[in-house]
C-alpha positions as CSV (number, residue, x, y, z in Angstrom):
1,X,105.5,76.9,110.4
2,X,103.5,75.7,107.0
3,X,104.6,72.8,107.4
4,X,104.3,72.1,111.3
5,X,100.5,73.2,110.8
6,X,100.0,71.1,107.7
7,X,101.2,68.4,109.3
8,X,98.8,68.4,112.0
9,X,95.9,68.6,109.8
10,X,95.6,72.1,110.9
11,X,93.9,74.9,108.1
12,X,95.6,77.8,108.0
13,X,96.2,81.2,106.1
14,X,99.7,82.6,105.5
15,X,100.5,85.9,104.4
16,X,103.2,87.5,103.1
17,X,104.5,90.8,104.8
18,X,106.7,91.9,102.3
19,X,103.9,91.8,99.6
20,X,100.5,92.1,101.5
21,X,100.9,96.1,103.0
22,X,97.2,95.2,104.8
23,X,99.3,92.2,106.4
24,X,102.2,94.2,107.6
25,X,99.7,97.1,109.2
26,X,98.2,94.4,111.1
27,X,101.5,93.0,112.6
28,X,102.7,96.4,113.4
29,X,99.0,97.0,115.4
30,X,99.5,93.8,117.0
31,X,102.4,95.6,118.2
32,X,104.8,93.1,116.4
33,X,107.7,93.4,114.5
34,X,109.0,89.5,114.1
35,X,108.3,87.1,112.0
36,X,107.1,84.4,111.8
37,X,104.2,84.8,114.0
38,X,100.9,82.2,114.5
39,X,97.7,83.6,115.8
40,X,95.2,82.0,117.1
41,X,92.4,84.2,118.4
42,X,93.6,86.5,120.6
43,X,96.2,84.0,120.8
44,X,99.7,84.4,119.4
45,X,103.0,82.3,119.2
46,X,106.5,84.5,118.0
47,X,108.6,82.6,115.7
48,X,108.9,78.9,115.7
49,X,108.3,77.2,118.9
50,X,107.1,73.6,118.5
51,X,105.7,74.2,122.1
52,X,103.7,77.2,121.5
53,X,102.3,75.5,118.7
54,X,101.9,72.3,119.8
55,X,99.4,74.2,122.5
56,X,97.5,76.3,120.3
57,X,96.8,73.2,117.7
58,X,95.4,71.4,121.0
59,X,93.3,74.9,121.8
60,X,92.1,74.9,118.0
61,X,90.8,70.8,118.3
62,X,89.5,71.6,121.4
63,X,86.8,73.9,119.8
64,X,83.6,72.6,119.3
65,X,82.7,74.3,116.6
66,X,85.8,74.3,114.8
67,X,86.8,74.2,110.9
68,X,86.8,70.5,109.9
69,X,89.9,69.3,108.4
70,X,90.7,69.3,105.3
């Protein structure tokens, strides 16, 4: 997932279930219990699927107003 996102340029935060409780609490609200899990808004994508990902990158560029790339 890192690396799928890094590769497309694309800035991102990960955090860590196991050791970020705030993390977990909002999975579990989100009503999830896998991992991984990209969101995007009120966007998400459940474990890896190039697909899913591939449409929220192109939903992310398509933002005008978007974070510039790093």
């Amino acid at each position: 997932m890192k690396e799928f996102l890094s590769r497309e340029a694309v800035p991102f935060t990960a955090y860590n279930v196991d050791e970020d409780e705030r993390a977990y609490d909002d999975l579990v609200a989100r009503g999830l219990r896998i991992i991984p899990v990209t969101v995007f808004g009120d966007r998400m994508v459940k474990g890896f699927d190039p697909g899913g990902l591939t449409a929220l990158v192109a939903a992310w560029r398509a933002q005008p107003d978007r974070p510039a790339q790093p």
